[in-house]
C-alpha positions in Angstrom: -2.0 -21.1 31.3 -0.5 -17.7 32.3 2.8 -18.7 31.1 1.6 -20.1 28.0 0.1 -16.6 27.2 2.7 -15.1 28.4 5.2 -16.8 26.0 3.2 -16.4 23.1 2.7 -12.5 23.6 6.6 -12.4 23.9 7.1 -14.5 20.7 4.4 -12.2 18.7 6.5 -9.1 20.2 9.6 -10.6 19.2 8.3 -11.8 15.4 6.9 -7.8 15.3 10.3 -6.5 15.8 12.3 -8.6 13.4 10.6 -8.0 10.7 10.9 -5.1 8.3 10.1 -1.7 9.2 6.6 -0.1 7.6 7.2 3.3 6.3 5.6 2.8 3.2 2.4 5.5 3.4 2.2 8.6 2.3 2.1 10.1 5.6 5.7 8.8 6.5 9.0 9.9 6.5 10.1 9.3 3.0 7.1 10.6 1.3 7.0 13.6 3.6 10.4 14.5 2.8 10.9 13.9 -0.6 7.5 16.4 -0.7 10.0 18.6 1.0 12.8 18.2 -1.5 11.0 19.0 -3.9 9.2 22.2 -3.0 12.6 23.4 -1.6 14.1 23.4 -5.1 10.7 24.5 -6.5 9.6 21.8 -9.0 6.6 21.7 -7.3 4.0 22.9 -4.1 1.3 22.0 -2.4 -1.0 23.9 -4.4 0.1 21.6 -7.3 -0.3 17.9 -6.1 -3.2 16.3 -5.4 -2.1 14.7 -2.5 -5.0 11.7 -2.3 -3.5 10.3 -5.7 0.0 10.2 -3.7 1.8 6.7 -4.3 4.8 4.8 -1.9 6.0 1.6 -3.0 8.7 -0.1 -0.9 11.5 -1.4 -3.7 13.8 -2.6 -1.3 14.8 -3.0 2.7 18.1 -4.5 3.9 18.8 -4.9 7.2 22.3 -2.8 7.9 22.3 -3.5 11.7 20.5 -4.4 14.7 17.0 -2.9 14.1 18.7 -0.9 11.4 17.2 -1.2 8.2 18.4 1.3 4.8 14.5 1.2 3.0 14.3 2.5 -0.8 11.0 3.6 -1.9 9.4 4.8 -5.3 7.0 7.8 -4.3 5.0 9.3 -7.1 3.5 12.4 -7.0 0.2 13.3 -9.2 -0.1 17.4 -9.7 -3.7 18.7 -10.3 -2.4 19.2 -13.8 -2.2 15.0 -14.3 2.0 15.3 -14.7 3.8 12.9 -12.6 6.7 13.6 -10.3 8.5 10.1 -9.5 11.2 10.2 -6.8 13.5 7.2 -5.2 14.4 7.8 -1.7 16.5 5.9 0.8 16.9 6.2 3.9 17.3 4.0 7.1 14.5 2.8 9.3 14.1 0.9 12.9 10.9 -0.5 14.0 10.4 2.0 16.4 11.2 4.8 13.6 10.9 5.5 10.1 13.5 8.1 10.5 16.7 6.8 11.6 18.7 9.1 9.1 18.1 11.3 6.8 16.1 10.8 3.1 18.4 11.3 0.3 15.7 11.9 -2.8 16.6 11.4 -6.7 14.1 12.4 -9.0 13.3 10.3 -12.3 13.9 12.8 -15.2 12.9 10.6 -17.7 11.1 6.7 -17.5 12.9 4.7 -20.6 11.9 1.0 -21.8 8.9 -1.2 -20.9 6.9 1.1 -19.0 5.0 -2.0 -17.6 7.5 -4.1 -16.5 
């Protein structure tokens, strides 16, 4: 029975690491610097978002390498004001850390075509 357990624990462990990476909250890396991006160049502050409104959506994930995975997420920023401020960052991700590299942040000027597609 002990060895039964025992295997099962290791496959759950195993099935755990393979998969994907979560970094998808606001509170991780990507969010967190893009936020910093974007206060650094001053298009915004924290006296200007309303950070409980903040959005992550994972577009992509690709695994790159052994536990190595390059993650693309669309993080939206609501100011107190109502404007939007939409980013897409990318950066790579393990399952032991969001924050394998570096986030390279692009920020969406300008939304064109079907706006609910």
């Amino acid at each position: 029975m002990k060895g039964v357990v025992a295997l099962i624990f290791l496959l759950i462990t195993i099935s755990c690491k393979a998969s994907d990476p979560d970094c998808d909250g606001i509170n991780n890396w990507a969010a967190k610097m893009a936020f910093v991006h974007l206060k650094n160049v001053g298009i915004t502050d924290s006296d200007e978002v309303d950070f409980s409104l903040t959005q992550v959506k994972r577009l992509a994930s690709e695994k790159i390498g052994e536990d190595l995975y390059r993650q693309i997420h669309l993080v939206t920023y609501i100011e107190k004001s109502g404007r939007e401020i939409k980013t897409i960052t990318s950066n790579n991700a393990s399952s032991e850390e969001c924050s394998m590299s570096g986030v390279r942040v692009y920020v969406i000027s300008r939304e064109l075509g079907d706006k609910s597609a």
